[in-house]
N, C-alpha and C positions, 0 to 999 in steps of 0.2 A: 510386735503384733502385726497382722494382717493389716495392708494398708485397705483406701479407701475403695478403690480402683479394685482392687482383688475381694472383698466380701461382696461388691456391687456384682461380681463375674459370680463369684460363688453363690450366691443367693440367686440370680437370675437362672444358673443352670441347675442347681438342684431343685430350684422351686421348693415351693410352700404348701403344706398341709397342716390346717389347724386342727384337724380329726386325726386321729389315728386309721393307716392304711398298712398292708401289705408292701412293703420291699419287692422287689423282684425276683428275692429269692424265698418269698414269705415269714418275712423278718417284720413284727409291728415296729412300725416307725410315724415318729411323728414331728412338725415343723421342717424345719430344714436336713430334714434325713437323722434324727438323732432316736438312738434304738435306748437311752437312758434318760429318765428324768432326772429333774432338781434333786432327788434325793439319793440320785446312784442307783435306783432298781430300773431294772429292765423296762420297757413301756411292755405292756401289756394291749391286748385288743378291747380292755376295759378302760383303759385310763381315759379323763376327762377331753373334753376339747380345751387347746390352749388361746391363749390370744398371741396376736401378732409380737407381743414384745416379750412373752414367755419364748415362742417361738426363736426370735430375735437370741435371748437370752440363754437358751439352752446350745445353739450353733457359737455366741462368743467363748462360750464352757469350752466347745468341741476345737474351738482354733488356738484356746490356749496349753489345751493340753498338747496337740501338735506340735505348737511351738515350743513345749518342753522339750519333746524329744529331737525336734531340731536342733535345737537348743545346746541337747548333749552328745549329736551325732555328727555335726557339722562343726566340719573343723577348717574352711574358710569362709573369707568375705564375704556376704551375699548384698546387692542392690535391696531396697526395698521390695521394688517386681518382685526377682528370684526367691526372698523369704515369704514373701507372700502366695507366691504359683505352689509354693514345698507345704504351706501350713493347707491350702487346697486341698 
């Protein structure tokens, strides 16, 4: 899993939005860049405002799927850093 040191980097550079906003390429996106809710549907420009530990919760979803396909893609050693800079 993403160590501590690397969700601290990632959460300070994607930043946080508890409303739903525009992406930059007008993609609804909401908390830490996540374009899917809790339930797997798309976010919409309807969906609810979350709170910080939805937010929270929906970006640990997003690093662990990551780490699946690391997972099945990487086929040596990594430091904790390097697993964690790749699940970024």
């Amino acid at each position: 899993m993403i160590n501590d040191k690397g969700l601290e980097i990632l959460k300070r550079y994607e930043g946080c939005s508890l409303d739903v906003y525009r992406d930059p390429i007008g993609i609804p996106t909401i908390g830490y860049g996540s374009i899917f809710g809790f339930s797997g549907d798309r976010i919409s420009m309807e969906h609810r405002k979350i709170t910080e530990s939805e937010a929270a919760g929906l970006l640990l979803r997003s690093c662990r799927q990551a780490e699946r396909a690391i997972g099945s893609l990487v086929r040596v050693s990594l430091t904790s850093n390097q697993h964690s800079a790749l699940i970024s």
